[in-house]
KETIKE-816848 format. One record per residue (C-alpha): x, y, z; residue number from 1. Coordinates in Angstrom, 2 decimals. Each point is the difference from the previous one (the first is absolute). Example, Ala and Ser with C-alpha at 12.3 -4.5 7.8 and 13.67 -1.06 7.14 Angstrom:
residues 2
<rec><east>12.30</east><north>-4.50</north><up>7.80</up><i>1</i></rec>
<rec><east>1.37</east><north>3.44</north><up>-0.66</up><i>2</i></rec>
This chain:
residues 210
<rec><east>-63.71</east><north>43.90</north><up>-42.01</up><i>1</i></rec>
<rec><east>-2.71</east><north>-2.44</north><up>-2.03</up><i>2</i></rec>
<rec><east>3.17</east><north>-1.17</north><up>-2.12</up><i>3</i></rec>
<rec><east>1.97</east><north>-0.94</north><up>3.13</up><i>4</i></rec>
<rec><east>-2.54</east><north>-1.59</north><up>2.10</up><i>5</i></rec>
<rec><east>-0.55</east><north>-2.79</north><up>-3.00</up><i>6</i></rec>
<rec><east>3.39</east><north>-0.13</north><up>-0.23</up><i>7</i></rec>
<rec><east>0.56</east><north>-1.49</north><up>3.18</up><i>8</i></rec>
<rec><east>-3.48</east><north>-1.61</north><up>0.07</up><i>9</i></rec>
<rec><east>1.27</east><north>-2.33</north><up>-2.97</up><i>10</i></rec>
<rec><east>2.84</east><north>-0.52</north><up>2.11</up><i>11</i></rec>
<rec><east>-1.31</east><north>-2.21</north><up>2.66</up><i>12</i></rec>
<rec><east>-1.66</east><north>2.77</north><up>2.07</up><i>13</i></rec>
<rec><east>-3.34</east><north>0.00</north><up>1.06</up><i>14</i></rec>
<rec><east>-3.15</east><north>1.87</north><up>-1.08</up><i>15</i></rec>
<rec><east>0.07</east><north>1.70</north><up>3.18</up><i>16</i></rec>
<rec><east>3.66</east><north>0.09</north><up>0.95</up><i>17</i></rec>
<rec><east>0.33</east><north>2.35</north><up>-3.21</up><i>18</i></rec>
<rec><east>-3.03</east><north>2.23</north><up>0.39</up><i>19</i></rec>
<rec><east>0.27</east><north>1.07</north><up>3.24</up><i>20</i></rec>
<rec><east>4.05</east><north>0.80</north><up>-0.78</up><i>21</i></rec>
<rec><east>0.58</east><north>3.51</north><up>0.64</up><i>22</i></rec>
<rec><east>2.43</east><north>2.81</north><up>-1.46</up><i>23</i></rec>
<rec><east>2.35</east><north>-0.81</north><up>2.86</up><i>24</i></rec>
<rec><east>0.36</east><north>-3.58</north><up>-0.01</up><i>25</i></rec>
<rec><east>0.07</east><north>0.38</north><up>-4.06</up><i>26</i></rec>
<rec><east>2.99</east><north>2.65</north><up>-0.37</up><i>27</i></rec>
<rec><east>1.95</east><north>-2.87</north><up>2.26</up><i>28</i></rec>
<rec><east>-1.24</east><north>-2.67</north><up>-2.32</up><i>29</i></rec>
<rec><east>0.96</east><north>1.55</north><up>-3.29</up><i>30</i></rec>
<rec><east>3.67</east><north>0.84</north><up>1.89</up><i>31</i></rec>
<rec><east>0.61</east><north>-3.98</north><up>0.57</up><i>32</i></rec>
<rec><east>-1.51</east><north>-0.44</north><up>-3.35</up><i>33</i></rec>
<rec><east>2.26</east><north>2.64</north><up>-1.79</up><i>34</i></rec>
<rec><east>2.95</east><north>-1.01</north><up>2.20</up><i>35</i></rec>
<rec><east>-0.10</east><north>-4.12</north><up>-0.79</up><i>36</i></rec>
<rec><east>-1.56</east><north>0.56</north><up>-3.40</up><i>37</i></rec>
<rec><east>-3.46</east><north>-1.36</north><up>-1.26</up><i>38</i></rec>
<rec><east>2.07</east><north>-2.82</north><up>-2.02</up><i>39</i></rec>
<rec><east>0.73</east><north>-1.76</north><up>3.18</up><i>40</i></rec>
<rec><east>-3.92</east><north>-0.07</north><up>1.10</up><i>41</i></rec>
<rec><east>-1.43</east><north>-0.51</north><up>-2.89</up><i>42</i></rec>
<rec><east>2.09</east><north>-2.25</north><up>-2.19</up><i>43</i></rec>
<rec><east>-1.98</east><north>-3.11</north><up>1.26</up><i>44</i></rec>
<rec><east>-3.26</east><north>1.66</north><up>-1.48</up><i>45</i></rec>
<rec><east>-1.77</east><north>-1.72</north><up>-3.01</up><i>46</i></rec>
<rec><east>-3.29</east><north>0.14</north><up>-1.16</up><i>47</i></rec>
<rec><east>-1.42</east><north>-2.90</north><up>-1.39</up><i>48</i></rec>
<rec><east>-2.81</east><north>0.33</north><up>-3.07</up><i>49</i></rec>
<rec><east>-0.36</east><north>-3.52</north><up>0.11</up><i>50</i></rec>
<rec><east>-1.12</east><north>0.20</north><up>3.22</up><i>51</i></rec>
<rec><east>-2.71</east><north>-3.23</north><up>1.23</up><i>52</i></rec>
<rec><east>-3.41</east><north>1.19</north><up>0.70</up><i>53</i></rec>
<rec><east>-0.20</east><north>-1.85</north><up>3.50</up><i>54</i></rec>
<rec><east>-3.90</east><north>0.01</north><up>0.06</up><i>55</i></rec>
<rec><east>-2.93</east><north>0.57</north><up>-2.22</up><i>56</i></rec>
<rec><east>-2.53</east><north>1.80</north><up>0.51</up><i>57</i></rec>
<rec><east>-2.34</east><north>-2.71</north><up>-0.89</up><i>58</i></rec>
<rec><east>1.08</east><north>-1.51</north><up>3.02</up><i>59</i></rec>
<rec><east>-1.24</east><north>2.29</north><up>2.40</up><i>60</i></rec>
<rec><east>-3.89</east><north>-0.26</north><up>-2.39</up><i>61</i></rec>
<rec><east>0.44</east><north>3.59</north><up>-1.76</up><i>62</i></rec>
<rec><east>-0.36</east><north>0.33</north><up>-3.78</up><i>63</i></rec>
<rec><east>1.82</east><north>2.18</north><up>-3.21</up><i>64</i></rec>
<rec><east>3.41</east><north>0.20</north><up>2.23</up><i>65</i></rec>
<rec><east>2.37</east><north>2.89</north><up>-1.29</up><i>66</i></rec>
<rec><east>3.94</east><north>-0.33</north><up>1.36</up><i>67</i></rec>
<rec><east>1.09</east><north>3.19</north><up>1.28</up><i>68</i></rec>
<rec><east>2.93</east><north>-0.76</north><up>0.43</up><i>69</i></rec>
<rec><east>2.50</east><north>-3.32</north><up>0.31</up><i>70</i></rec>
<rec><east>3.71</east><north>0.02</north><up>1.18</up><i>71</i></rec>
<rec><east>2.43</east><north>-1.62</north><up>1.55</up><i>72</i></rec>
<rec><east>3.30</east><north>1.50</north><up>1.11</up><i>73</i></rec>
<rec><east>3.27</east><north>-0.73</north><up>2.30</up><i>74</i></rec>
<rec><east>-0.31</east><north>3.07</north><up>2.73</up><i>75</i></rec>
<rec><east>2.89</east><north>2.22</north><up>1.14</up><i>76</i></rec>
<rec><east>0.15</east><north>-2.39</north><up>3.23</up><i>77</i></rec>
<rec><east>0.57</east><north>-3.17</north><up>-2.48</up><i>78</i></rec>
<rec><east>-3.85</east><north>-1.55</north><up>0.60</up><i>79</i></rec>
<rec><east>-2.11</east><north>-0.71</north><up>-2.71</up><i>80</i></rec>
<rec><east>-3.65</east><north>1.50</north><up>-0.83</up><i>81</i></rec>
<rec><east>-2.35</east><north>-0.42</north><up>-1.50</up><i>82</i></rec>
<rec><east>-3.29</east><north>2.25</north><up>-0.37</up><i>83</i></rec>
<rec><east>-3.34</east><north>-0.20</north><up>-2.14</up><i>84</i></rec>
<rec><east>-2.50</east><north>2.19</north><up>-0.23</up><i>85</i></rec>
<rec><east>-3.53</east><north>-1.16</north><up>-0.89</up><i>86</i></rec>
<rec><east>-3.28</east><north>1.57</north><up>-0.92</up><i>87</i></rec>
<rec><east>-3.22</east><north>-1.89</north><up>-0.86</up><i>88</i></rec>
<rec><east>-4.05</east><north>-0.26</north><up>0.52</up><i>89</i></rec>
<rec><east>-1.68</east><north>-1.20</north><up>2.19</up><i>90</i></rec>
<rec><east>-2.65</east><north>-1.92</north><up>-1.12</up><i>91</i></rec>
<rec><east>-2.27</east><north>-0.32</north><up>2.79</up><i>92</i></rec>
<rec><east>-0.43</east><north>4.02</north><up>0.26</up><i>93</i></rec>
<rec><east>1.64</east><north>1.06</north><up>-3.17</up><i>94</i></rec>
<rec><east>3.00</east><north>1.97</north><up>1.67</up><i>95</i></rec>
<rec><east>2.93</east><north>0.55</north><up>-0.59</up><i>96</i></rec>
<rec><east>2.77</east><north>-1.65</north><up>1.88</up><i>97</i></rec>
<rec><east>3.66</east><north>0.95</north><up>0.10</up><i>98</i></rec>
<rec><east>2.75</east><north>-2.40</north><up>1.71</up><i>99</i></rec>
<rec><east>3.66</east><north>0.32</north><up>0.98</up><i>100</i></rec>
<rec><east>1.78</east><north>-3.16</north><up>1.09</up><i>101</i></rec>
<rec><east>4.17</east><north>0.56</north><up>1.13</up><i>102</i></rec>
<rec><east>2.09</east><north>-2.92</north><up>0.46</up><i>103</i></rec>
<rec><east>3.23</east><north>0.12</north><up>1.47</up><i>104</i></rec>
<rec><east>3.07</east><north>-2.50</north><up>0.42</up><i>105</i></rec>
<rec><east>2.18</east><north>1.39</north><up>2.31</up><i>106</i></rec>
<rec><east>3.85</east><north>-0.84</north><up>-0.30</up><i>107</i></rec>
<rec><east>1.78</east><north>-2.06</north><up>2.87</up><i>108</i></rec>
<rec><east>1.74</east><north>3.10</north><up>1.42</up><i>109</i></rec>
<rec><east>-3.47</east><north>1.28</north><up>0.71</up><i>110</i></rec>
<rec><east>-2.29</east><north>-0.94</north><up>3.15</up><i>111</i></rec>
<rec><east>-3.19</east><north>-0.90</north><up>-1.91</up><i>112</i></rec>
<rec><east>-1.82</east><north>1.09</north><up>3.07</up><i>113</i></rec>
<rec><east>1.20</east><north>3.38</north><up>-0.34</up><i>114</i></rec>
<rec><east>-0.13</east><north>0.37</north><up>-3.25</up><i>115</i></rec>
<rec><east>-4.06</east><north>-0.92</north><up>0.66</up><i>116</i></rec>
<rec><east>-0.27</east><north>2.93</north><up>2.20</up><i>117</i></rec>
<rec><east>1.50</east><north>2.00</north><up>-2.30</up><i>118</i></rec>
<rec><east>-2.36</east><north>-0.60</north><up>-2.27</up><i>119</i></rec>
<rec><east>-2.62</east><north>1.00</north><up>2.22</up><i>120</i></rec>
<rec><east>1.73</east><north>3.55</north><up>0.15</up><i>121</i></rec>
<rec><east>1.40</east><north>-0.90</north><up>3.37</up><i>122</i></rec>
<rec><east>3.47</east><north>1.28</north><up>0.71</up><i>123</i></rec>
<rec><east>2.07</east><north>-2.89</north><up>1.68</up><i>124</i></rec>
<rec><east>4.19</east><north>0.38</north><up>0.79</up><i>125</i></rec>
<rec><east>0.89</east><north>-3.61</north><up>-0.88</up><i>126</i></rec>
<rec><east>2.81</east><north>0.45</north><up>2.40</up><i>127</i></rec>
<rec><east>-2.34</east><north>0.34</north><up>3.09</up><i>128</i></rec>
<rec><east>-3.02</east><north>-1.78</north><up>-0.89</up><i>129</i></rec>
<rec><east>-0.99</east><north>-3.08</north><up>1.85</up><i>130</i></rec>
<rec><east>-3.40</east><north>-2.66</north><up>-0.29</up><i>131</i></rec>
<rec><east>-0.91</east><north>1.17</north><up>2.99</up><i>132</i></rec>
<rec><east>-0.84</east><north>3.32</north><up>-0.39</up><i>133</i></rec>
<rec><east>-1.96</east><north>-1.44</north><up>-3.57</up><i>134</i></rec>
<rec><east>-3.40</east><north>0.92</north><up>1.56</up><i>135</i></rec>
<rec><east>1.24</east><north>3.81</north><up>0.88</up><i>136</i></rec>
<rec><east>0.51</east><north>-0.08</north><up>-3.53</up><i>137</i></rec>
<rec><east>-3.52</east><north>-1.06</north><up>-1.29</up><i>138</i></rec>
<rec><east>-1.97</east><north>1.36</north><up>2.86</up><i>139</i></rec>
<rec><east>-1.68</east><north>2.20</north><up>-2.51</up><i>140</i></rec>
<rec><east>-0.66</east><north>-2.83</north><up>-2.91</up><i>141</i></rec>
<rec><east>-2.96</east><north>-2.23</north><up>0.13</up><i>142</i></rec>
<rec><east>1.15</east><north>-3.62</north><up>0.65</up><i>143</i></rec>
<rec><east>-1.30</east><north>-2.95</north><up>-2.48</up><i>144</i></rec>
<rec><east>-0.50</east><north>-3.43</north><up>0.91</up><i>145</i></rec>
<rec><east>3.68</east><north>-1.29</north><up>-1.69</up><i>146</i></rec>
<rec><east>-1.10</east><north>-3.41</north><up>-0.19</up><i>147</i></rec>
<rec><east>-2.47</east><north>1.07</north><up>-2.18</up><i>148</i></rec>
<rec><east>2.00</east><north>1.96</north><up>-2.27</up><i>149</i></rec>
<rec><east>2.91</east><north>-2.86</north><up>-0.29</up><i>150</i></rec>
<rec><east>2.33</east><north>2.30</north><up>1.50</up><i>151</i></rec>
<rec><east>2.55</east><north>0.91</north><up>2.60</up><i>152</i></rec>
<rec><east>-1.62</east><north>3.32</north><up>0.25</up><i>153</i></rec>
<rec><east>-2.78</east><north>1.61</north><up>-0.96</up><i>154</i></rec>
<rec><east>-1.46</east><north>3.51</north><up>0.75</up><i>155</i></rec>
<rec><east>-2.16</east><north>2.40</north><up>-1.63</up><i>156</i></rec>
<rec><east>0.30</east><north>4.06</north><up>0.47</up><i>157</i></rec>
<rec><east>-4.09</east><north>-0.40</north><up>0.53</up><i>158</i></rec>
<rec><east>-2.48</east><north>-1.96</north><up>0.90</up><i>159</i></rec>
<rec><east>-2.25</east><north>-1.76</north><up>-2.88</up><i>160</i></rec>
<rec><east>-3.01</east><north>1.96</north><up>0.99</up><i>161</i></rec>
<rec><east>1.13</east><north>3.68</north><up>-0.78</up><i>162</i></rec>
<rec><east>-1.98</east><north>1.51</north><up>-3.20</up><i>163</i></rec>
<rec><east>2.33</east><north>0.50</north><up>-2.58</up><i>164</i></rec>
<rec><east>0.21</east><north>2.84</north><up>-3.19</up><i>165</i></rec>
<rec><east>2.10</east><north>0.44</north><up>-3.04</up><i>166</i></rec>
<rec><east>-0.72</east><north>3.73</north><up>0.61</up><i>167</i></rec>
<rec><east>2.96</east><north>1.15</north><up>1.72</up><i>168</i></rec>
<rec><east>2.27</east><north>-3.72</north><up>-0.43</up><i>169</i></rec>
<rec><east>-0.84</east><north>-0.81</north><up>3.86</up><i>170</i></rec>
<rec><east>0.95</east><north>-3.60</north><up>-0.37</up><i>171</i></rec>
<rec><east>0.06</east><north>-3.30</north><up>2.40</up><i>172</i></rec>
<rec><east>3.40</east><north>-1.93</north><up>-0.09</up><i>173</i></rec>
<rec><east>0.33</east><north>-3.54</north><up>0.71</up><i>174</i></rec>
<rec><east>3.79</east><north>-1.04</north><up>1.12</up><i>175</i></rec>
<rec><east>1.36</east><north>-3.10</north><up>0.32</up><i>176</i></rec>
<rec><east>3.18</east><north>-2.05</north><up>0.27</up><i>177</i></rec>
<rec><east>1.62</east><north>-3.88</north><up>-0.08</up><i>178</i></rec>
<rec><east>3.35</east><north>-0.51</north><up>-0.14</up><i>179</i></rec>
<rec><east>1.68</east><north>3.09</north><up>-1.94</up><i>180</i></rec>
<rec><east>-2.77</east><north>1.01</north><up>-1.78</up><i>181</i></rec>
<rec><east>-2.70</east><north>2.65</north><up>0.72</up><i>182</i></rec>
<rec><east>-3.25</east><north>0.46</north><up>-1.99</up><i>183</i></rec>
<rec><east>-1.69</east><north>3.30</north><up>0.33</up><i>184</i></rec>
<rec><east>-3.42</east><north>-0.15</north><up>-1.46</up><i>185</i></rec>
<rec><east>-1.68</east><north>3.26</north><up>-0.43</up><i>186</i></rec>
<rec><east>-3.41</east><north>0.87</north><up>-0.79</up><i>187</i></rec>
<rec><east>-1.79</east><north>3.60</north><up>-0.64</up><i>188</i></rec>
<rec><east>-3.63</east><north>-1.27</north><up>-0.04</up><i>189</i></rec>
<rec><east>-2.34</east><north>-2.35</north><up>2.29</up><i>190</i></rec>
<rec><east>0.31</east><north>-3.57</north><up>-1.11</up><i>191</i></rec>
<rec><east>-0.78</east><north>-3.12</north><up>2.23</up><i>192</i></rec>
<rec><east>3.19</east><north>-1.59</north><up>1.40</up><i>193</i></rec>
<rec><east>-1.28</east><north>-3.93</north><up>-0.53</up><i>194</i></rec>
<rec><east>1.83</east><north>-2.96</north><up>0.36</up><i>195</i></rec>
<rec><east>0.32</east><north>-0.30</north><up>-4.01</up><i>196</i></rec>
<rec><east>1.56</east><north>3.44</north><up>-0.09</up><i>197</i></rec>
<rec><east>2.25</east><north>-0.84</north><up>3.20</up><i>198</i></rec>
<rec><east>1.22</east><north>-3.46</north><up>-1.64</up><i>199</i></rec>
<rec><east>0.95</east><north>2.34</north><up>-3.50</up><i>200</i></rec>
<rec><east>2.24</east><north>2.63</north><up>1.77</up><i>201</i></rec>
<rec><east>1.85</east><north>-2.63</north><up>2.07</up><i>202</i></rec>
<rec><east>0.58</east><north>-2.29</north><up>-3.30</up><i>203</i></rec>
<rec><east>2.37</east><north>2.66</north><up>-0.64</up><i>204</i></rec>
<rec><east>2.66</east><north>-1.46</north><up>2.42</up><i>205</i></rec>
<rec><east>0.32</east><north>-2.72</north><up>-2.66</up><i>206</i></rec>
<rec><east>0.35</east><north>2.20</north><up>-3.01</up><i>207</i></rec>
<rec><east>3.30</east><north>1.18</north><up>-1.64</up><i>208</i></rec>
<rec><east>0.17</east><north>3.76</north><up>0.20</up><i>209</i></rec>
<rec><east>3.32</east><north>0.15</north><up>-1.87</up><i>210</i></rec>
């Protein structure tokens, strides 16, 4: 069960799309998969190990950054992503700080609005999904000031007050999107979301992910 859910996690599924898949819905996955073969889903995917790291940590004021982890890759769906994983000290109060920051260019084929809420874990049928019913969508997402944050979008799954905790990975996630690219910022401790730090995630929509 672990192998298949980051099977189709690397495939252009999100975090919570694939863990709340159940036996059911996964025996009729694995049919379409065995039926069409993996080689048609999968032949667009390549990892990168020359991957750009899109941000350093001295950019957000923490100190002796370690990468987790750096890759970029074409998806299953054609988009490319990007994601780098970040840990560092803070040197006001001497903790430790771990980062995740997702980028992804959708293709033209996709709706990048979609493929936003997707993101977010929300299940959308791009065949019946209309602007106006956007807000149905988000009614459970906290709602940033997108003017601020340079972008067509921008929500957050909570509200910049909430005391955060490694213990346990409960995490706040930043999402945003311009044009055909989405930027998911996530972050697993409290930090203070200041201008600075606001102006270094959106300098990502300039930056070559490739």
């Amino acid at each position: 069960m672990k192998r298949v859910r980051e099977f189709f996690y690397n495939h252009g599924w999100s975090y919570y799309q694939v863990r709340n898949l159940t036996v059911a819905p996964l025996c009729f996955l694995l049919f379409i998969l065995a039926t069409y073969g993996f080689t048609s889903i999968t032949q667009n995917q390549s990892f990168s190990e020359e991957s750009p790291q899109v941000i350093p940590l001295s950019d957000f004021g923490l100190m002796d950054e370690i990468v987790e982890r750096e890759r970029s890759w074409i998806d299953g769906l054609g988009n490319q992503r990007y994601e780098c994983i970040l840990r560092g000290v803070d040197p006001d109060t001497n903790y430790n700080i771990r980062l995740n920051i997702n980028v992804v260019d959708y293709q033209e084929e996709i709706n990048p609005v979609i493929g936003y809420l997707r993101e977010m874990g929300i299940s959308v049928n791009q065949n019946s999904f209309r602007l106006k019913d956007l807000k149905n969508y988000l009614e459970d997402m906290n709602e940033l000031d997108a003017d601020q944050w340079k972008s067509e979008m921008a929500y957050s799954s909570l509200t910049f007050d909430v005391e955060l905790s490694s213990y346990g990975n409960p995490n706040n996630t930043i999402y945003l999107l311009s044009g055909n690219r989405a930027v998911v910022f996530r972050y697993y401790d409290n930090i203070e979301i200041t201008q600075d730090l606001i102006d270094c995630i959106v300098s990502i929509y300039d930056l070559d992910i490739k």
